[in-house]
N, C-alpha and C positions, 0 to 999 in steps of 0.2 A: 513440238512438232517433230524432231527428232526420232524417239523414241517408237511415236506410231508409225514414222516411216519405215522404222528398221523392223517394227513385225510384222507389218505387211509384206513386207520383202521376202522376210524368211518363211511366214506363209505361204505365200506364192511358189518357194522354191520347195517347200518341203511336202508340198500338195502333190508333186510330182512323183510320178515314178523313177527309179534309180537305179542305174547299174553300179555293182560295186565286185569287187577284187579285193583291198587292202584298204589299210588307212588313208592312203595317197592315190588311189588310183578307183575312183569314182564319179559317177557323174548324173545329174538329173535329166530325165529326158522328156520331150515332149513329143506327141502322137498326134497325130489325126481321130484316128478311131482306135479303141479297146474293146477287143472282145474278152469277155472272163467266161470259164467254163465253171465246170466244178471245182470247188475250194481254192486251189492255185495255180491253174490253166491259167495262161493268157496269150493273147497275140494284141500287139501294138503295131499298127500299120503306120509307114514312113515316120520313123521318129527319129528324130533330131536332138544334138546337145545342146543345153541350153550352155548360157555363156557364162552366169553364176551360177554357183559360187566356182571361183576356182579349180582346175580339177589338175593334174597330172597326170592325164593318160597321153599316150602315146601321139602323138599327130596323125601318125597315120590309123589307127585305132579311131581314133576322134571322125577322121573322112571315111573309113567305113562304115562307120556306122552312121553318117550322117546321106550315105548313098544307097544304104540298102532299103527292101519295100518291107520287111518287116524282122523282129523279132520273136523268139516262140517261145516261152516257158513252161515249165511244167516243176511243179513244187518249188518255188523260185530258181530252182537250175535250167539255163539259157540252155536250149535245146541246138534252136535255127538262131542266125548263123553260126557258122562252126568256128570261126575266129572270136565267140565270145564264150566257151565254152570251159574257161577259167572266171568268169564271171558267175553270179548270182543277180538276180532282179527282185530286186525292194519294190512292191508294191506302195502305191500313195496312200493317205489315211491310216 
């Protein structure tokens, strides 16, 4: 029983989209709605941290982005907002 709980789990998390920075400072997130444009456009509206796995960003880092109404990317570099603009966004899948 173990074992298929631990890859549904990781499924689940790794089906997400991701913001990332470094080896320590990432996080999976979840949306409402995705729009995808051409090749790696996206806007994710109201997305939120999830709370696995683990991550190391900032707290306050973590509250803004769990208050804003969206993210923007364009070739995974985070456009909107401008506080995540040391960031890149990992697409799910």
């Amino acid at each position: 029983m173990y074992i298929p709980k631990i890859a549904y789990i990781r499924k689940t998390i790794l089906s997400k989209y991701f913001i990332f920075k470094d080896d320590f400072e990432f996080a999976p997130i979840e949306c409402k709605k995705i729009f995808s444009k051409k090749g790696f456009q996206f806007l994710l509206e109201t997305p939120r941290i999830l709370q696995a796995p683990k991550t190391f960003l900032d707290k306050e880092i973590i509250s803004k982005i769990n208050k804003t109404k969206k993210i923007i990317s364009d070739n995974r570099e985070i456009k909107e907002p401008q506080f995540l603009f040391e960031f890149i966004l990992i697409p799910s899948g």
